[in-house]
C-alpha atoms as an extended CHARMM CRD file, in Angstrom:
* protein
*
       240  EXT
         1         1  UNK       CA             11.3480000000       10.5300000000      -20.2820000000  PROA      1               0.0000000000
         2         2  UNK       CA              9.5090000000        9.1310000000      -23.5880000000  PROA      2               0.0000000000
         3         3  UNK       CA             11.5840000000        8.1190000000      -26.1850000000  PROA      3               0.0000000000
         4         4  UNK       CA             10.7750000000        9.5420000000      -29.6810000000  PROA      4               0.0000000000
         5         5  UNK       CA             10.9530000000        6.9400000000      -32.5310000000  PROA      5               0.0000000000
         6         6  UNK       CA             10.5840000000        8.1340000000      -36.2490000000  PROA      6               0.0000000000
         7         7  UNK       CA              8.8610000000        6.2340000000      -38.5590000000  PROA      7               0.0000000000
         8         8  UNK       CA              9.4090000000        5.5360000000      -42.1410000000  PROA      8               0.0000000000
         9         9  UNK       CA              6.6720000000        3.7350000000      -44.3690000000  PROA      9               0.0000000000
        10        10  UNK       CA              7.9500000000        2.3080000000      -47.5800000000  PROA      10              0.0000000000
        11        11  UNK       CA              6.1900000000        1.5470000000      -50.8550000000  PROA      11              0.0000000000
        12        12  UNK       CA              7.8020000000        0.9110000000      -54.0310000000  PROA      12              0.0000000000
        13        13  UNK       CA             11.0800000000        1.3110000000      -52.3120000000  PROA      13              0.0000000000
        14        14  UNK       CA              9.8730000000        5.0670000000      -51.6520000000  PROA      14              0.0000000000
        15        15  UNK       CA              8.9650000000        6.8720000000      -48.0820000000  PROA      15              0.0000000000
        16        16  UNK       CA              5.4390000000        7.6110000000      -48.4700000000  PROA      16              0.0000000000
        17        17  UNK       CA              2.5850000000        8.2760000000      -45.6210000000  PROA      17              0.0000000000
        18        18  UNK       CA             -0.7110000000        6.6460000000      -45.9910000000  PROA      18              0.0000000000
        19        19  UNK       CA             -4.0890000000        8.4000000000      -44.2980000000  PROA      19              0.0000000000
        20        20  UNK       CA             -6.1520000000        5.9990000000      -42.2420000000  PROA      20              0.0000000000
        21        21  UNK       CA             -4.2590000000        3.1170000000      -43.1640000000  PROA      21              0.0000000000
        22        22  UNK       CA             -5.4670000000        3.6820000000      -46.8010000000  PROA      22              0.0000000000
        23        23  UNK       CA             -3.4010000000        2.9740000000      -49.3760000000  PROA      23              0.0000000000
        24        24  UNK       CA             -5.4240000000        5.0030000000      -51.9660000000  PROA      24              0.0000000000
        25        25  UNK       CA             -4.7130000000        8.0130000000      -49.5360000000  PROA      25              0.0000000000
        26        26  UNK       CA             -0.8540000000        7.7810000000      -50.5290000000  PROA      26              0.0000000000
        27        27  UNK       CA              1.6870000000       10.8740000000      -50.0090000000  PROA      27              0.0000000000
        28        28  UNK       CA              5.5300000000       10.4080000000      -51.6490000000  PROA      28              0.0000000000
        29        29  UNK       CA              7.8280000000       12.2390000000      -49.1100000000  PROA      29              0.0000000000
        30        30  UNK       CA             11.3550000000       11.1300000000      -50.2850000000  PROA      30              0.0000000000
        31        31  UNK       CA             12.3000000000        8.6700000000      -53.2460000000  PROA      31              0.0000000000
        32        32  UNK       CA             15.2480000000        7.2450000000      -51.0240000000  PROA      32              0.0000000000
        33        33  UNK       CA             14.0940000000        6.5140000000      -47.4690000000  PROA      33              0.0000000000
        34        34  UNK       CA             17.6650000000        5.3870000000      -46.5770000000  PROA      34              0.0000000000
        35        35  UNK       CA             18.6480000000        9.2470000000      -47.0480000000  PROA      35              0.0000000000
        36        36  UNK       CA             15.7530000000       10.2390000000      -44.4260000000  PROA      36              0.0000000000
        37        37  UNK       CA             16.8120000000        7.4540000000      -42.0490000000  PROA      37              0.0000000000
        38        38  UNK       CA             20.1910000000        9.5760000000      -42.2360000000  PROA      38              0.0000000000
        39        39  UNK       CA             18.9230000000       12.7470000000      -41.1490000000  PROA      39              0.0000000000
        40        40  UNK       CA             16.8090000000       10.9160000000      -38.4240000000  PROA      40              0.0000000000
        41        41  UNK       CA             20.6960000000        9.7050000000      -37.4200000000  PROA      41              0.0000000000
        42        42  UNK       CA             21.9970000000       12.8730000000      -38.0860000000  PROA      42              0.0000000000
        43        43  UNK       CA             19.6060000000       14.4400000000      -35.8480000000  PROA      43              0.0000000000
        44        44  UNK       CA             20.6590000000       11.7770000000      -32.7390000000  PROA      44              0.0000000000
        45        45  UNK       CA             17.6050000000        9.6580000000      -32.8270000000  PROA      45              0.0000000000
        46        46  UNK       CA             19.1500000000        6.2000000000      -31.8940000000  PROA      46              0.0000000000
        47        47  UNK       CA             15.6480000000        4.4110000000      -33.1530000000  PROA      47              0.0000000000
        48        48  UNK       CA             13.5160000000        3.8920000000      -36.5950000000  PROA      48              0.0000000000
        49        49  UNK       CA             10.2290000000        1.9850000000      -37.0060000000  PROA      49              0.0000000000
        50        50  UNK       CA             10.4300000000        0.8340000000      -40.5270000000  PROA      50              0.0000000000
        51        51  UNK       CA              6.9370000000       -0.5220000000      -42.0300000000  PROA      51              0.0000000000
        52        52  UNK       CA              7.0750000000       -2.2180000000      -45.3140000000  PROA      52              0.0000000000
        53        53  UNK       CA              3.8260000000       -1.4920000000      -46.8350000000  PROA      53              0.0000000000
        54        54  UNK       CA              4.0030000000       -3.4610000000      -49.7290000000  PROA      54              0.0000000000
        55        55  UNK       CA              4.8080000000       -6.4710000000      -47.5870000000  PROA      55              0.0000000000
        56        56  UNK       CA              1.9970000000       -5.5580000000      -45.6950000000  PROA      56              0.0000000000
        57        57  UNK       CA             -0.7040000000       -5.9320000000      -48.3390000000  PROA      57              0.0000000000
        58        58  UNK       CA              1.3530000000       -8.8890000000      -50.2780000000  PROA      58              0.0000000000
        59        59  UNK       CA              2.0440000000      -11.3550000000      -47.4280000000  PROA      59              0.0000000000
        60        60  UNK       CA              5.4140000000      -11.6980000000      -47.4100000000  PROA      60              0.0000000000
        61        61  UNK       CA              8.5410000000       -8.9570000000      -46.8680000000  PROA      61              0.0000000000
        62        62  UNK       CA              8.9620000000       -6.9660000000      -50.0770000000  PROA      62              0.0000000000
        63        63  UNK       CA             11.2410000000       -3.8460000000      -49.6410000000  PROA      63              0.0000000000
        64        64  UNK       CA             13.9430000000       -5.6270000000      -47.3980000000  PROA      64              0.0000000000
        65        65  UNK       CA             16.4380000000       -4.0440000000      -50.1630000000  PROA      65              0.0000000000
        66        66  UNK       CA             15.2700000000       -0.5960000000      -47.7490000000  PROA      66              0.0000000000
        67        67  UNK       CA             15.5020000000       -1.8970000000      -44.7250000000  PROA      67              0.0000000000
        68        68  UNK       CA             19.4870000000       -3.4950000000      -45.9840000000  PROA      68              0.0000000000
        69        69  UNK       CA             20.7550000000       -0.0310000000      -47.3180000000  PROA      69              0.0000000000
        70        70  UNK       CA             19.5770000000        1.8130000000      -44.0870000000  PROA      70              0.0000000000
        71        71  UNK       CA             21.2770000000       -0.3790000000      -41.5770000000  PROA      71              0.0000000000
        72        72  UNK       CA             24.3260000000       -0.0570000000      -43.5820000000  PROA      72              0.0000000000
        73        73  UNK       CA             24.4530000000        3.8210000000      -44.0450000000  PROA      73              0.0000000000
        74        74  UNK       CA             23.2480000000        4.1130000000      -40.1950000000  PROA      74              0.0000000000
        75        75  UNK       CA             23.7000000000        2.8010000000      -36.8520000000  PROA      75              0.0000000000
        76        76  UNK       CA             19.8810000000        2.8580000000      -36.0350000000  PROA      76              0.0000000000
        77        77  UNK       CA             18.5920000000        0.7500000000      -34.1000000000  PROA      77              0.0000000000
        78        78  UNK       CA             15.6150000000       -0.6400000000      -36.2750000000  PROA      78              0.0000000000
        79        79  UNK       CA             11.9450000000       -2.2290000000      -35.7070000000  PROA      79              0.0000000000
        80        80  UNK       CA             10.8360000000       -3.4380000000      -39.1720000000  PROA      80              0.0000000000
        81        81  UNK       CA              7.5970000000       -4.5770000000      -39.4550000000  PROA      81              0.0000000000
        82        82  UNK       CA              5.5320000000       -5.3960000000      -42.5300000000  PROA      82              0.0000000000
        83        83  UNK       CA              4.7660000000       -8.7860000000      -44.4200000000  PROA      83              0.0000000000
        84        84  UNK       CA              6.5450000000      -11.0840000000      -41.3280000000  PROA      84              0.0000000000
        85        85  UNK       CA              4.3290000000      -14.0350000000      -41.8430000000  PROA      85              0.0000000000
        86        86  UNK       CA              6.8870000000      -16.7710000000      -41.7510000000  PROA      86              0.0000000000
        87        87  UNK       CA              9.9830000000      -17.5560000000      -40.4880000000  PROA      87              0.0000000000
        88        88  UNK       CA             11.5970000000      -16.9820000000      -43.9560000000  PROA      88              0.0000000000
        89        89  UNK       CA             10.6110000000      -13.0650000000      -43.5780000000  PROA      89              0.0000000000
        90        90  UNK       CA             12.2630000000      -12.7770000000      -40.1330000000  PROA      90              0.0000000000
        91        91  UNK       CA             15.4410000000      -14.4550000000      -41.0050000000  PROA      91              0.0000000000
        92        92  UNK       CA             15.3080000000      -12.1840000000      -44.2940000000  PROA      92              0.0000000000
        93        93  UNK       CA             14.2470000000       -8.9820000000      -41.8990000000  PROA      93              0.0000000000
        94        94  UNK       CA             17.0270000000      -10.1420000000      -39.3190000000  PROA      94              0.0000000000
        95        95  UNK       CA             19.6520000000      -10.7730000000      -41.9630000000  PROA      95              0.0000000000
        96        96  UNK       CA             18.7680000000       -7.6140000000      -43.8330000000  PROA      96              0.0000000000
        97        97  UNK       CA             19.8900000000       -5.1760000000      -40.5290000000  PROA      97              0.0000000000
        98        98  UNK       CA             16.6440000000       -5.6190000000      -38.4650000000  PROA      98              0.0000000000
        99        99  UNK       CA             17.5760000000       -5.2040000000      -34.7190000000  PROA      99              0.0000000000
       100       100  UNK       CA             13.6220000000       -6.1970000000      -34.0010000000  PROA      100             0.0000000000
       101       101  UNK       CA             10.5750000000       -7.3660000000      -35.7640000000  PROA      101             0.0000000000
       102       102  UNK       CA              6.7860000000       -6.0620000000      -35.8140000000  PROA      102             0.0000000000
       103       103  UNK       CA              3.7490000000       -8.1880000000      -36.3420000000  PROA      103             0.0000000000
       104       104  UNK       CA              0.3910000000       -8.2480000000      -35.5630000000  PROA      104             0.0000000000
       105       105  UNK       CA             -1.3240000000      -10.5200000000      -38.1740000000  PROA      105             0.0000000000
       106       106  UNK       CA              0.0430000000      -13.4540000000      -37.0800000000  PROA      106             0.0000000000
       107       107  UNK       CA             -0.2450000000      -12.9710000000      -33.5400000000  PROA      107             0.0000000000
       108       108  UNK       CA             -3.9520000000      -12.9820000000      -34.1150000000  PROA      108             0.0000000000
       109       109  UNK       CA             -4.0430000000      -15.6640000000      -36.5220000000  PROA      109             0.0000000000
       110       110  UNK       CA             -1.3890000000      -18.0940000000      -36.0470000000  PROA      110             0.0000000000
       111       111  UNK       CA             -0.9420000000      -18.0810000000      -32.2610000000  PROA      111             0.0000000000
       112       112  UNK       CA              1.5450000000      -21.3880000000      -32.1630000000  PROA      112             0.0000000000
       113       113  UNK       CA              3.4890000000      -20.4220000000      -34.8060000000  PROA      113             0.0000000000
       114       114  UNK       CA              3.9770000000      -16.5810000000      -32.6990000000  PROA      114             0.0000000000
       115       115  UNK       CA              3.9400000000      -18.3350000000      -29.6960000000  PROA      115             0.0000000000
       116       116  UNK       CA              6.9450000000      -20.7000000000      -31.1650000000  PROA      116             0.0000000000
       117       117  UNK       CA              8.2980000000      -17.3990000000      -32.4300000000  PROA      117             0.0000000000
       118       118  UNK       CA              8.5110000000      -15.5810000000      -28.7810000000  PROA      118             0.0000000000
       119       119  UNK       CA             10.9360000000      -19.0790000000      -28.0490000000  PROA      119             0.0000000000
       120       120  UNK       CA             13.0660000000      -18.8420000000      -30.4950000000  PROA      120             0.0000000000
       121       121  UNK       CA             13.8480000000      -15.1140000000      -31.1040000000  PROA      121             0.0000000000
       122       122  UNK       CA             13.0700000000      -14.1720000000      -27.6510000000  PROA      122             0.0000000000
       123       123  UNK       CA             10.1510000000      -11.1720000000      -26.6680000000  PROA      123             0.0000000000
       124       124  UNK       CA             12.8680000000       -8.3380000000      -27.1730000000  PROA      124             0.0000000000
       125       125  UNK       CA             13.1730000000       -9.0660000000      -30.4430000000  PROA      125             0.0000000000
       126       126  UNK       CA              9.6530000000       -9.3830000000      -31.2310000000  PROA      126             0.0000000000
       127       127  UNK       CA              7.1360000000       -6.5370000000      -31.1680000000  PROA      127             0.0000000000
       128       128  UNK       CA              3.6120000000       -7.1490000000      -30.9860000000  PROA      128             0.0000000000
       129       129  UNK       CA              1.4740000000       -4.7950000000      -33.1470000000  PROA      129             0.0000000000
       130       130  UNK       CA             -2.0760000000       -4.8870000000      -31.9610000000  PROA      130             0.0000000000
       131       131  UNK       CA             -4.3270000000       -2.3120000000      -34.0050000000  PROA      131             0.0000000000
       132       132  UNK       CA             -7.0740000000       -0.9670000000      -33.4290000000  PROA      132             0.0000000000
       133       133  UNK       CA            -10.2010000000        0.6020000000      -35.4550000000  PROA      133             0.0000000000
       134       134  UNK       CA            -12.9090000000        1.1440000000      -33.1520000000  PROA      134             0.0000000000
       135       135  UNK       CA            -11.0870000000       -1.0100000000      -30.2050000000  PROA      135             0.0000000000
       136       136  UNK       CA            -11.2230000000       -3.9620000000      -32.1300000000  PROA      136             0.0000000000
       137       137  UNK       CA             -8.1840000000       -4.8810000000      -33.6600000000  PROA      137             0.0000000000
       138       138  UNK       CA             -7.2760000000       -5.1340000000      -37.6510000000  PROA      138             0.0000000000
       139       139  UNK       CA             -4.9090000000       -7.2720000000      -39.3070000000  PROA      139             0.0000000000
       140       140  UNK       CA             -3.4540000000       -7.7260000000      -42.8710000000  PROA      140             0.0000000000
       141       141  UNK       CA             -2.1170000000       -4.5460000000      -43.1240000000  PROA      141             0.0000000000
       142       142  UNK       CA             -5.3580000000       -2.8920000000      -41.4570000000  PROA      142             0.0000000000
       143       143  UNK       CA             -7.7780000000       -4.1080000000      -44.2220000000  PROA      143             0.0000000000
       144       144  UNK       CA             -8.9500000000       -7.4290000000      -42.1130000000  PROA      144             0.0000000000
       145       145  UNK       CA            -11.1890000000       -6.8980000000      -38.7820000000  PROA      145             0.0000000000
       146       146  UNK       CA            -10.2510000000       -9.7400000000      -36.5500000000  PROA      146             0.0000000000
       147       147  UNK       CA            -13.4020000000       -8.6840000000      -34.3910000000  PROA      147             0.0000000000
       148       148  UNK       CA            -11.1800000000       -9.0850000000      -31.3470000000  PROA      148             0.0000000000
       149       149  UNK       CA            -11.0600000000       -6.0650000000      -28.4040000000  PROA      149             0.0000000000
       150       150  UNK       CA             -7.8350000000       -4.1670000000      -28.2120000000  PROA      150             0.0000000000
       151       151  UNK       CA             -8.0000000000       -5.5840000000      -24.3110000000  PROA      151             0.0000000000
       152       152  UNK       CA             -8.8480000000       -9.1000000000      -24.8700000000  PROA      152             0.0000000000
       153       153  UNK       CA             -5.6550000000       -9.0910000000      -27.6290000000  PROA      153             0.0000000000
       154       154  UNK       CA             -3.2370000000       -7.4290000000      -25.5100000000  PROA      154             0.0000000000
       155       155  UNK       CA             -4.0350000000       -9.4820000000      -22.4000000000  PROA      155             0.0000000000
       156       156  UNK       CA             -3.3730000000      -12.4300000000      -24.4910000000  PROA      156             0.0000000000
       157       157  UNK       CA             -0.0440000000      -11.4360000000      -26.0050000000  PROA      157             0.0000000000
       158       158  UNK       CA              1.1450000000      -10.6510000000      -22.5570000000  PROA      158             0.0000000000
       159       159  UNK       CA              0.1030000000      -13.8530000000      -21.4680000000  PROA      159             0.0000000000
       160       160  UNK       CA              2.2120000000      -15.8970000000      -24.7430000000  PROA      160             0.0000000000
       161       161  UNK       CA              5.3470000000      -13.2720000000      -22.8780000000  PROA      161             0.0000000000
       162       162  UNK       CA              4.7680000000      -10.6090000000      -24.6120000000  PROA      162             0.0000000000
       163       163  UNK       CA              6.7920000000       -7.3830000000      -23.4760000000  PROA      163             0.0000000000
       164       164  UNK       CA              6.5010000000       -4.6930000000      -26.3310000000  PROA      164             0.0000000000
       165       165  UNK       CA              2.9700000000       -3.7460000000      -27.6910000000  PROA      165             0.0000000000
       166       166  UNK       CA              2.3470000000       -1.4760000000      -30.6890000000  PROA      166             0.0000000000
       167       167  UNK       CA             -0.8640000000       -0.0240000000      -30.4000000000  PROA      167             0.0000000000
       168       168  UNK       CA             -1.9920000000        2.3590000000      -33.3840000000  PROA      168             0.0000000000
       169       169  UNK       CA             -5.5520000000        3.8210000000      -33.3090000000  PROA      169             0.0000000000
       170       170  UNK       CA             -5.9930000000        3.4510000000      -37.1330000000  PROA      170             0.0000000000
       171       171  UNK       CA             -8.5500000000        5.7690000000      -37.1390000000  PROA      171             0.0000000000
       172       172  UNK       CA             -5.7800000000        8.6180000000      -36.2380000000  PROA      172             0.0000000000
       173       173  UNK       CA             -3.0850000000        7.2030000000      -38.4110000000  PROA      173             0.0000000000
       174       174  UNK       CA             -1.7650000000        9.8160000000      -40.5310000000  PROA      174             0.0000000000
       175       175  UNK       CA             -4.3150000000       12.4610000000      -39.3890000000  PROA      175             0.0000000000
       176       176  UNK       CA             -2.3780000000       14.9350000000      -37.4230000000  PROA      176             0.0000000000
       177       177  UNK       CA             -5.6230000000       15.1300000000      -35.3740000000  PROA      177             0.0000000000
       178       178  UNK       CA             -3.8870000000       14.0740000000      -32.1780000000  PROA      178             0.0000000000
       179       179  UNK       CA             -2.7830000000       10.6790000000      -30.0390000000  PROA      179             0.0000000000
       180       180  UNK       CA             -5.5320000000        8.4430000000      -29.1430000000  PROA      180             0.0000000000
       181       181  UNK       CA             -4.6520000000        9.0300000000      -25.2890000000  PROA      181             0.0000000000
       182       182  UNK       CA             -7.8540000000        8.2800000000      -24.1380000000  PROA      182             0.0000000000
       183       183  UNK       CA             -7.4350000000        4.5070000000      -25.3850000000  PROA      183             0.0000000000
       184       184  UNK       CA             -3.8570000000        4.4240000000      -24.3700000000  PROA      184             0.0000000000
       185       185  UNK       CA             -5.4200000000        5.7220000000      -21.0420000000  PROA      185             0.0000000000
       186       186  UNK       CA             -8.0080000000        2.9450000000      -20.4080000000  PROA      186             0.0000000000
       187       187  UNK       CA             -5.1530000000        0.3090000000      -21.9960000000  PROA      187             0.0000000000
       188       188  UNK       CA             -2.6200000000        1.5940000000      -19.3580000000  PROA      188             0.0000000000
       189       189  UNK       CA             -5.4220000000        1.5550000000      -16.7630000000  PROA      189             0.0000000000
       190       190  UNK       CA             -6.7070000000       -1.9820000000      -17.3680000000  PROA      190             0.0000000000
       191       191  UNK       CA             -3.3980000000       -3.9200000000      -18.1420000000  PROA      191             0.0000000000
       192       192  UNK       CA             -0.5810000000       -3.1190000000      -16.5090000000  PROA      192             0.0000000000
       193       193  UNK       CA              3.2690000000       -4.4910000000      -17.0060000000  PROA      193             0.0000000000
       194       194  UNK       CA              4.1900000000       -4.1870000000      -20.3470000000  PROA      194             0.0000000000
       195       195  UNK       CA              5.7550000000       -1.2560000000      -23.0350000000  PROA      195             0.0000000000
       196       196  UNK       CA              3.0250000000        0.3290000000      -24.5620000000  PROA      196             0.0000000000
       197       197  UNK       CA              4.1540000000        2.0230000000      -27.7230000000  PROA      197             0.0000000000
       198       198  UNK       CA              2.0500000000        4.7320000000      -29.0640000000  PROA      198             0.0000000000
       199       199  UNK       CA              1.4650000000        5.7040000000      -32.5610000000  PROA      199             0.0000000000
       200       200  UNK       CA             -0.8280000000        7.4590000000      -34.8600000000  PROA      200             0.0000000000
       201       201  UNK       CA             -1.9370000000       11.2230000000      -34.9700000000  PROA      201             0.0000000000
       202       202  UNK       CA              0.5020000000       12.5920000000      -33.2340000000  PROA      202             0.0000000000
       203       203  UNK       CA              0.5610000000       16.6790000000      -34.5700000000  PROA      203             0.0000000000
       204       204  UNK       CA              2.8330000000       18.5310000000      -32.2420000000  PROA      204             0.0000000000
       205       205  UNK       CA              5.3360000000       18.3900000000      -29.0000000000  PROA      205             0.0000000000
       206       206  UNK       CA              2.0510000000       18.4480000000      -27.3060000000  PROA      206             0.0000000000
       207       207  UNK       CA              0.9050000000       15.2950000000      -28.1700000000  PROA      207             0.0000000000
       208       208  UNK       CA              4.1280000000       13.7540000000      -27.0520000000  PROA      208             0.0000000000
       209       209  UNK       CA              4.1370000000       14.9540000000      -23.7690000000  PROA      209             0.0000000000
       210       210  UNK       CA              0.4690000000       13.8240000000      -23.8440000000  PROA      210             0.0000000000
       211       211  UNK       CA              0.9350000000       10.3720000000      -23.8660000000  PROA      211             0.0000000000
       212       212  UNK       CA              3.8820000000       10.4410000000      -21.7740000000  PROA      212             0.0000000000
       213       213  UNK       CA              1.7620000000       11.9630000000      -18.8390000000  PROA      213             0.0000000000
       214       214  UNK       CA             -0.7070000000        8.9760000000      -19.0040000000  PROA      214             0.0000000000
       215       215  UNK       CA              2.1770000000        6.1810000000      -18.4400000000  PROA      215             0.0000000000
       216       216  UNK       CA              3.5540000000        5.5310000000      -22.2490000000  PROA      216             0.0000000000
       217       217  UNK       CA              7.4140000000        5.6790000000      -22.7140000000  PROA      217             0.0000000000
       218       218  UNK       CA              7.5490000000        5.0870000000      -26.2110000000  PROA      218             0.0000000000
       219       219  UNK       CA              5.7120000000        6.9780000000      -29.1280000000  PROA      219             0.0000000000
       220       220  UNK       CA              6.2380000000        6.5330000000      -32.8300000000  PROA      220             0.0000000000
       221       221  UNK       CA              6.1980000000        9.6990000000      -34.6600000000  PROA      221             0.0000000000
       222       222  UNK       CA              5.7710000000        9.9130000000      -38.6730000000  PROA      222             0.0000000000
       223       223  UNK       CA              3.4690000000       12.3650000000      -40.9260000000  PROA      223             0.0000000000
       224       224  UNK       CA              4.6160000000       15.4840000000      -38.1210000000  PROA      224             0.0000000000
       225       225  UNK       CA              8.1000000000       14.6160000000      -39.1940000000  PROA      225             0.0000000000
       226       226  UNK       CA              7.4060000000       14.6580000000      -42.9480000000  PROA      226             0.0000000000
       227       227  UNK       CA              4.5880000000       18.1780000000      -42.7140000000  PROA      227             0.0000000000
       228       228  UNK       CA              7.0330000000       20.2040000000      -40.4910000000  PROA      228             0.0000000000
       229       229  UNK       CA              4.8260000000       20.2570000000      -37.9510000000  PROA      229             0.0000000000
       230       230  UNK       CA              7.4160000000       19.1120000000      -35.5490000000  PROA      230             0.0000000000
       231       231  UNK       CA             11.2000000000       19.7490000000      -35.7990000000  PROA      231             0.0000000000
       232       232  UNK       CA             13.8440000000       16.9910000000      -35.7340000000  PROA      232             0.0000000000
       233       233  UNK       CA             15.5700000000       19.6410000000      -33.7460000000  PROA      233             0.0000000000
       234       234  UNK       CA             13.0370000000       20.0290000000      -31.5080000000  PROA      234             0.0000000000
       235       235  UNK       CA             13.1080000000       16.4150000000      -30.2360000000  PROA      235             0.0000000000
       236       236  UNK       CA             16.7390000000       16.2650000000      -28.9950000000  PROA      236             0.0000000000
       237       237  UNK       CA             14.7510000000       15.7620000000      -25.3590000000  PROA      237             0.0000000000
       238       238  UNK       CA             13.0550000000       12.8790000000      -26.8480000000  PROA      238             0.0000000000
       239       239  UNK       CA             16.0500000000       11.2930000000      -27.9460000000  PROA      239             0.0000000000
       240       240  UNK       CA             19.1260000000       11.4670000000      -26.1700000000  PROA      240             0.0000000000
């Protein structure tokens, strides 16, 4: 069975959803994200993918105030991802309540220093993100085309020992126009032996079950969440 993981996006402390990846396309769901993480909880969801936004586009982890309060009022298990560019934002992220970290910058662009991270942490406590916009990946919180294949990237992670891959089709982020399951599909196909985690687009229940039938057993679930186009209650099969 897939496993269901909400996703919060913060930006000035705030829960917002971007379109695209654009942060000019910015919707304010809830002013205290720790309060959403506690329905999510509430709910039974036992996992939370927590992007930092602002950490994203600055360089460094900004709202790790968030990510503090929500591991205190919860139990969640979290992913935070956002701004790790150094080992000062993963002992900040780790410190802060982070069960597991997300990055995909600087597995693209500082390989040893990812590579040294993968050592020290261990791979299940590091999440690779590898994004794609036109299956070529993007880095620095999407605005950066590394002009690297979604394959070629993934192939290489897995290769540094890579077990967890993030893989958002940025051109279905925040659309509600449905899971990129043909990429997942030819991903899955090619490359074989590792988590694929899906995210972006996803509208409805259908979309879950969607990418569950091609192979994926994690999908990240956000803007659905915040329109009411799915139910929290209607994920308890998702989640237990």
């Amino acid at each position: 069975m897939i496993q269901v993981i909400p996703a919060i996006d913060v930006i000035d402390g705030k829960c917002v959803r971007l379109a695209y990846g654009d942060f000019t396309k910015k919707v304010v769901y809830d002013e205290k994200p720790w309060e959403v993480a506690k329905r999510f909880e509430d709910a039974g969801v036992k996992r939370l993918h927590l992007v930092d936004l602002d950490g994203a586009k600055q360089g460094k982890v900004v709202n790790f105030r968030v990510l503090e309060r929500i591991s205190t009022m919860t139990s969640l298990v979290i992913d935070f991802g956002g701004g790790i560019k150094a080992d000062e934002d993963i002992r900040i992220a780790l410190n802060s309540g982070a069960a597991m970290i997300s990055t995909g910058s600087i597995a693209v662009k500082n390989k040893p220093l990812f590579k040294e991270w993968l050592k020290h942490f261990g791979a299940d406590k590091i999440i690779a993100a590898a994004d794609a916009r036109n299956e070529k990946v993007a880095v620095s919180g999407w605005q950066e085309d590394s002009g690297i294949s979604i394959y070629d990237c993934i192939n290489e992670l897995l290769a540094d020992g890579v077990k967890h891959v993030i893989c958002t089709d940025i051109s279905k982020d925040g659309s509600l126009a449905g899971a990129a399951t043909e990429l997942y599909k030819n991903i899955i196909e090619k490359i074989k032996n590792f988590n694929l985690i899906a995210s972006g687009g996803i509208s409805c229940l259908k979309d879950i079950e969607d990418v569950e039938k091609i192979g994926c057993k994690e999908v990240i679930v956000g803007k659905a969440l915040y329109e009411g186009r799915i139910k929290l209650e209607e994920l308890k099969p998702f989640i237990a």
